[in-house]
C-alpha beads as a LAMMPS data file, in Angstrom:
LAMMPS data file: protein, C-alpha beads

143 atoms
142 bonds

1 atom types
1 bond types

-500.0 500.0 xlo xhi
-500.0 500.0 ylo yhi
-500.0 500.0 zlo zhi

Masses

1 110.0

Atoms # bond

1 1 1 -100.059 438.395 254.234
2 1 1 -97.587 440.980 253.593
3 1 1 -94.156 440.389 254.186
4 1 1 -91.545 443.241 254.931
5 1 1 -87.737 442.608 255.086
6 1 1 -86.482 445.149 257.697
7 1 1 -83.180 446.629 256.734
8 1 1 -80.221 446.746 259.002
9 1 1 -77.322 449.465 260.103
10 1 1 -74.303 446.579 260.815
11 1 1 -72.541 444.680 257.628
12 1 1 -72.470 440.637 259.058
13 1 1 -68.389 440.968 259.148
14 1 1 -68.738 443.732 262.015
15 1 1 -71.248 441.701 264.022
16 1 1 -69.467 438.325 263.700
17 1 1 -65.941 439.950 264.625
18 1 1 -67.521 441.628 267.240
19 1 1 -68.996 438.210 268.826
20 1 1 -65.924 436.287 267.952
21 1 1 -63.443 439.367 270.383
22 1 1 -66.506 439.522 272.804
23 1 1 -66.500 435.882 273.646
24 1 1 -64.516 435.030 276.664
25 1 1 -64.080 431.486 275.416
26 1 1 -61.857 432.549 272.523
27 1 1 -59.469 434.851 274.617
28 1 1 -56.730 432.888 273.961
29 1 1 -57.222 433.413 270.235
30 1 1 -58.525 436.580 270.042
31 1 1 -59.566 438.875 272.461
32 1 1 -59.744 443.280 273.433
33 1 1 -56.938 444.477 273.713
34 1 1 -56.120 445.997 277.424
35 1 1 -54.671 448.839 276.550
36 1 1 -57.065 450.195 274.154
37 1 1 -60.546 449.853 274.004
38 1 1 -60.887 450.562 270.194
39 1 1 -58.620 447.465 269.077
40 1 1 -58.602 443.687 269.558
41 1 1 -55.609 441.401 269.329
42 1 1 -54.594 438.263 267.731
43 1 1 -53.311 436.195 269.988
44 1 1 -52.779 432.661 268.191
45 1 1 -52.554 433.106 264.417
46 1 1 -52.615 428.856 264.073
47 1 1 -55.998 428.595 266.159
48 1 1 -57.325 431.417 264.472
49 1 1 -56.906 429.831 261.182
50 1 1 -57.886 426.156 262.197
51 1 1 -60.545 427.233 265.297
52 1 1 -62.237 430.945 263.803
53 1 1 -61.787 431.478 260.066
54 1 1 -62.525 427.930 259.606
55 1 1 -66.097 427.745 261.323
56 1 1 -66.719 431.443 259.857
57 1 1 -65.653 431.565 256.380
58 1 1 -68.662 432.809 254.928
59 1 1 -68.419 436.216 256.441
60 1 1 -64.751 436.317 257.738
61 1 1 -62.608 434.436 255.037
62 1 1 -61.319 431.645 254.370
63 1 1 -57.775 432.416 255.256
64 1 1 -55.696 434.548 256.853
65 1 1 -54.823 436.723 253.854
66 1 1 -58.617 437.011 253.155
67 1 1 -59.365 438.132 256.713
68 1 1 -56.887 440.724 256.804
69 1 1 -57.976 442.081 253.373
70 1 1 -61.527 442.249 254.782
71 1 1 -60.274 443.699 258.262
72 1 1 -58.708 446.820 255.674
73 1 1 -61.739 446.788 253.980
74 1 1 -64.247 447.864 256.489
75 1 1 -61.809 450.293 258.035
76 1 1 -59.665 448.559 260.864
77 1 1 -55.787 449.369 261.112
78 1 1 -53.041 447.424 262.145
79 1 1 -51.315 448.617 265.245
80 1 1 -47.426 447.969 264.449
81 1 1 -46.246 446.529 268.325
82 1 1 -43.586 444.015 267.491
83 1 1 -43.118 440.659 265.380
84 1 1 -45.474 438.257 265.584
85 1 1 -48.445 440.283 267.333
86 1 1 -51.007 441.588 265.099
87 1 1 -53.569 444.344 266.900
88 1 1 -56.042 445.923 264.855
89 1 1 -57.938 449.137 265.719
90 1 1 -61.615 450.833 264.409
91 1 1 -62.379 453.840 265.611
92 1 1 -66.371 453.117 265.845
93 1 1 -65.164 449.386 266.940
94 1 1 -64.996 449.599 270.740
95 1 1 -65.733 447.525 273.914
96 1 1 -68.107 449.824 275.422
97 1 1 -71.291 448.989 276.538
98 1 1 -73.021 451.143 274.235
99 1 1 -71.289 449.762 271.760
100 1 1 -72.532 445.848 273.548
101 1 1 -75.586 447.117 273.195
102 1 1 -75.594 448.526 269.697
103 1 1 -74.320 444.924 268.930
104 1 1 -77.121 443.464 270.335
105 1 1 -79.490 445.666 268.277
106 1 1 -78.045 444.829 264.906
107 1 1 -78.261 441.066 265.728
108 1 1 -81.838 441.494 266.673
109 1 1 -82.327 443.071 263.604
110 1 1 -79.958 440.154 261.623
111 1 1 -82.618 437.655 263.568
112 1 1 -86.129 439.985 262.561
113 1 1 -84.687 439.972 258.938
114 1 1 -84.342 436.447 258.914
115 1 1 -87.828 436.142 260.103
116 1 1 -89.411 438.203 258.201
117 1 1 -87.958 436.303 254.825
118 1 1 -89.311 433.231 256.252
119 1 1 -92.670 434.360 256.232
120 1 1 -92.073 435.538 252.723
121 1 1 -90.982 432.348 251.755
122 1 1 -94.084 430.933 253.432
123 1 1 -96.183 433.355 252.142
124 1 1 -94.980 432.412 248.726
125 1 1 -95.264 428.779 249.231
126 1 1 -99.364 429.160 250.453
127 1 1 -99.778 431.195 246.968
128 1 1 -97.823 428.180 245.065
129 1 1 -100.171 425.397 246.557
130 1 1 -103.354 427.359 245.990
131 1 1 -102.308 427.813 242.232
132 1 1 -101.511 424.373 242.139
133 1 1 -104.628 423.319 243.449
134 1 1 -106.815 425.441 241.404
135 1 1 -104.482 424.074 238.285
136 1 1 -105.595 420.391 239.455
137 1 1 -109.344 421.455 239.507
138 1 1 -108.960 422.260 235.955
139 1 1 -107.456 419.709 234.992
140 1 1 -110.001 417.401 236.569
141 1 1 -112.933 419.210 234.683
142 1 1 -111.078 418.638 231.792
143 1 1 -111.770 414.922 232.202

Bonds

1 1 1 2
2 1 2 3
3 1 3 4
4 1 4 5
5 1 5 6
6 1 6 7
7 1 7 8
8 1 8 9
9 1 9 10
10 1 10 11
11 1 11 12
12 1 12 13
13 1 13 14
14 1 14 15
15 1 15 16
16 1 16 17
17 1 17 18
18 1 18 19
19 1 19 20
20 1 20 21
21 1 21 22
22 1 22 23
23 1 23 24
24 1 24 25
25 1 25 26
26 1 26 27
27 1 27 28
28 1 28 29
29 1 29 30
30 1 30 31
31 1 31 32
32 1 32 33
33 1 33 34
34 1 34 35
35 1 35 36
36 1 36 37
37 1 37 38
38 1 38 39
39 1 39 40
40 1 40 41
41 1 41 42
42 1 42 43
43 1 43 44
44 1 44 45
45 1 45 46
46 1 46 47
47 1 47 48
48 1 48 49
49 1 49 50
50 1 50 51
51 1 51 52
52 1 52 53
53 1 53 54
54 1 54 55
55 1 55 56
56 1 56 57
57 1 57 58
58 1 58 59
59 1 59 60
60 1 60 61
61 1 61 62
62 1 62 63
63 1 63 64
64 1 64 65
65 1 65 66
66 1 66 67
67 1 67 68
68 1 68 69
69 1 69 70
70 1 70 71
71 1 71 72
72 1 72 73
73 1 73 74
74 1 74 75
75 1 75 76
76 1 76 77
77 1 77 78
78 1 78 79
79 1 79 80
80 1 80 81
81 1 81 82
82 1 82 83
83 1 83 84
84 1 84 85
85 1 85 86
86 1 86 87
87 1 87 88
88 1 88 89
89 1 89 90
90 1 90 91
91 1 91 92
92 1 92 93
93 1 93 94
94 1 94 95
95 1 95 96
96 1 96 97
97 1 97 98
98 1 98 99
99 1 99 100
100 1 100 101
101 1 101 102
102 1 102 103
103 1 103 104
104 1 104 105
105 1 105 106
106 1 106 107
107 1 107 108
108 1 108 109
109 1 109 110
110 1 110 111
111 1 111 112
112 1 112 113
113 1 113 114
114 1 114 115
115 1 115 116
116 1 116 117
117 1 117 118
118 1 118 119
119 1 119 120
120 1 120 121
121 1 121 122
122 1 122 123
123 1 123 124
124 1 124 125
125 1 125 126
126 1 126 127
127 1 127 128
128 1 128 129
129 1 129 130
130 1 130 131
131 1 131 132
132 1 132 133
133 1 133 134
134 1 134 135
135 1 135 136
136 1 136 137
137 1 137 138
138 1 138 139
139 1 139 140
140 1 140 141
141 1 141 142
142 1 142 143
């Protein structure tokens, strides 16, 4: 069995921030902003710490300081509105449903990855047992 690992076009930051504004249950958190198609806003900074950054760490940070450095980063820009409201904008980052559907692509590819090392990881387990097994039938000739 050969195993391939697809590669794919969307870093695991742009997907999960992109699922994160998308969702409708986290509008009071963070949402798209109305105005602008190309930013999202930051509604609650508190929730976003204890509800978002908290269950995605891994790829958004573990705190706020973290998740803004990582926003810079890969390219987003603050959009200066008044204290206390933090908007960020990406010019390739949009609510569009290209963009949706783009999205959707990348995660596909995220899940195809994910299978394909899998079967690699099968793959290498089958080899691993038949070695072992032809190791034991040595051994027991041995006797």
């Amino acid at each position: 069995m050969v195993c391939k690992l697809p590669t794919g076009s969307f870093s695991s930051f742009y997907l999960q921030l992109y699922q994160i504004v998308e969702d409708r249950s986290s509008d009071q958190v963070i949402s798209w902003s109305k105005t602008n198609n190309n930013s999202f806003i930051v509604w609650d900074l508190k929730r976003l710490r204890s509800d978002i950054l908290l269950k995605f760490s891994s790829v958004l940070g573990r705190n706020l300081p973290e998740f803004l450095a990582k926003l810079r980063s890969h390219g987003f820009k603050p959009v200066f509105k008044g204290p206390g409201e933090l908007e960020f904008e990406h010019d390739d980052f949009a609510r569009s449903p290209l963009m949706k559907k783009m999205m959707a692509k990348a995660l596909s590819d995220r899940i195809e990855r994910f299978d394909a090392q899998i079967k690699t990881l099968k793959c290498r387990l089958k080899a691993k047992k038949a070695s072992l097994k032809v190791e034991i039938l040595f051994q027991n000739l041995r006797i």
